[in-house]
Residue, then its C-alpha position, 0 to 999 in steps of 0.5 A: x133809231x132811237x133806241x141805237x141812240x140810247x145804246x150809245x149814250x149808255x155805253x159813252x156813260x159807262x165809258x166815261x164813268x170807267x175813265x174817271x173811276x178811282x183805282x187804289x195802287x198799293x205797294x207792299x213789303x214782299x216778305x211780311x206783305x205789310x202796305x208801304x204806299x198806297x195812291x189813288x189813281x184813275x185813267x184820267x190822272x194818269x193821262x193828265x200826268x203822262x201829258x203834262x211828263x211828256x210837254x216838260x220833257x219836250x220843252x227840256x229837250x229843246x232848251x238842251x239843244x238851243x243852248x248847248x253845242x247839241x244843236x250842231x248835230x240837227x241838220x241845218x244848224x252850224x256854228x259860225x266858228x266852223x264855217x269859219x274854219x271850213x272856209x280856212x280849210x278849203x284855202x289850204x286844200x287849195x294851196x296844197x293842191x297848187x303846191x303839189x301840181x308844182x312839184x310833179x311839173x318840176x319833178x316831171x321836167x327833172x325826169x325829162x332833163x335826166x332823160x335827155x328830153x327837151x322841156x317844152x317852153x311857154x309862150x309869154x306873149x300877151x294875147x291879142x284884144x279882139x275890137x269887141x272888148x275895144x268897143x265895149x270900154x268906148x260904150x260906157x257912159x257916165x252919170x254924176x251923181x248928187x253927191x258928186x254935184x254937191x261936192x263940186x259944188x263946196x268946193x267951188x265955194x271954198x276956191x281962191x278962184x274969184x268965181x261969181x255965187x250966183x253962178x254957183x248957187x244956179x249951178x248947184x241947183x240946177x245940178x241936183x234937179x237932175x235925177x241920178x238914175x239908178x237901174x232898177x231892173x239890174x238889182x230887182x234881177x238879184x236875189x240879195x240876202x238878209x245881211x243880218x236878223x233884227x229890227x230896222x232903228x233908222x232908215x234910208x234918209x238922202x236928205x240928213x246924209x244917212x245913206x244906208x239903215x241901221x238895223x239893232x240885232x243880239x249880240x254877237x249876231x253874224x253879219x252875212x254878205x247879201x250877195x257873192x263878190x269880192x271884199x275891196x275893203x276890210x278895216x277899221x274906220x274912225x266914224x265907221x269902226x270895224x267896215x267891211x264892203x264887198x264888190x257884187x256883179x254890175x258895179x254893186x257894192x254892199x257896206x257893213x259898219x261898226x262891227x265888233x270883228x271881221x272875218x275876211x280880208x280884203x280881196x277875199x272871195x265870198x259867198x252869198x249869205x257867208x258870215x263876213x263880221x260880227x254885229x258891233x259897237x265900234x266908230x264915233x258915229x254910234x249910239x248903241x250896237x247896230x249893223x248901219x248897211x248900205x247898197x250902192x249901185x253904179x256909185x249911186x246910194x239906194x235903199x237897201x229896204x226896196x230890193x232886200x227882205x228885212 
């Protein structure tokens, strides 16, 4: 046994001693074999060399793609420009399409006229409403929230209506003791998306009106909707800047201010996680570059950082 291990040890020296041995590279002139250059190598340089070539190689590479328009060749990366026109594209695919369904149902109804065939008529009538659908809108209870209280509440006080202050004051109180309930279980049911990647500079405070966060990122950083829903508002605000607000499923609505531009329109439809604006400095109410969101639900502001992943 020791004998196997002195037969080892002799030939990892002889390994190791071939591996840093010194070899002598000449270059010479082939018509008078005269020395042009001559290096002195050894296995152990050359792989050195041949790592170090192939790490700056690498890191070259993923330079070229990140910042060159490369990278929208690699799976998974697209520029938002395309999307854009993606999206442009498919609505006039669509117009196309109901274009072209109009023209063979009139070019189908001139035949049918030539041919002395009767055009089928279309009935107009409105369509009965079952008692279900009845029912439902007398179900629907609601709530009022602490926003709505104290603004009753301001504008009792600035009334011309003799009113007494006590009755206010104990009003008002009263009012915001009670707790506007907003459904947890309906939002932690939804998978919201991330609206944009950066840091959280100001958070949700309900007691300094700050209804929403504010969240630093790069410039020119796309701002994607959370969720899928209709745009019910896409314009330029005086506090708010470029906003844009977006209606969810069970009376969600997410809010996007200060955006440098937007993307969509109002009463356009959108996806989860599709770019709706660019990250901006736009409105009174800032103070340096930013996304300020905000979620509410059923009319009720909440804290986007309790049901998104920032």
């Amino acid at each position: 046994m020791k004998l196997n291990t002195n037969i080892l040890k002799t030939k990892l020296n002889e390994f190791f001693r071939l591996f840093k041995h010194r070899h002598r590279l000449v270059i010479l002139d082939s018509d008078t074999f005269q020395e042009r250059w001559s290096f002195k190598l050894s296995a152990m340089n050359v792989f050195i060399a041949l790592g170090i070539l192939s790490i700056v190689l690498v890191v070259v590479t993923s330079i070229i793609i990140a910042f060159t328009g490369l990278r929208q060749y690699i799976p998974g990366y697209m520029r938002d420009d395309l999307i854009e026109e993606a999206h442009n594209n498919r609505l006039k695919l669509d117009s196309l399409q109901r274009l072209y369904a109009d023209q063979t149902l009139m070019l189908n109804n001139i035949k049918m006229v030539i041919s002395g065939q009767d055009i089928p008529t279309v009935d107009f009538k409105t369509p009965k409403v079952d008692d279900t659908s009845k029912n439902y809108y007398k179900n629907i209870e609601y709530q009022r929230s602490k926003e709505d209280s104290l603004l009753r509440v301001e504008q009792e006080q600035s009334d011309d209506n003799p009113k007494s202050k006590y009755d206010i004051k104990k009003r008002a109180t009263t009012e915001q003791e009670k707790p506007f309930s907003v459904s947890d279980n309906t939002l932690k049911n939804y998978f919201f998306y991330t609206p944009i990647k950066g840091t959280i500079v100001n958070g949700y405070d309900l007691s300094k009106r700050h209804l929403g966060i504010d969240i630093a990122a790069k410039p020119n950083e796309p701002v994607k909707a959370i969720y899928g829903g209709t745009v019910i508002f896409a314009d330029w605000t005086v506090d708010g800047g470029y906003t844009i607000a977006v209606q969810h499923p069970q009376n969600i609505i997410s809010v996007y201010k200060h955006n440098s531009s937007l993307l969509k329109r109002e009463s356009d439809i959108v996806r989860a996680g599709e770019p709706i604006a660019f990250i901006g400095n736009s409105g009174e109410q800032t103070s340096g570059q930013h996304l300020h969101f905000e979620l509410w639900h059923n009319g009720s502001s909440v804290n986007p950082r309790e049901y998104i992943p920032f």
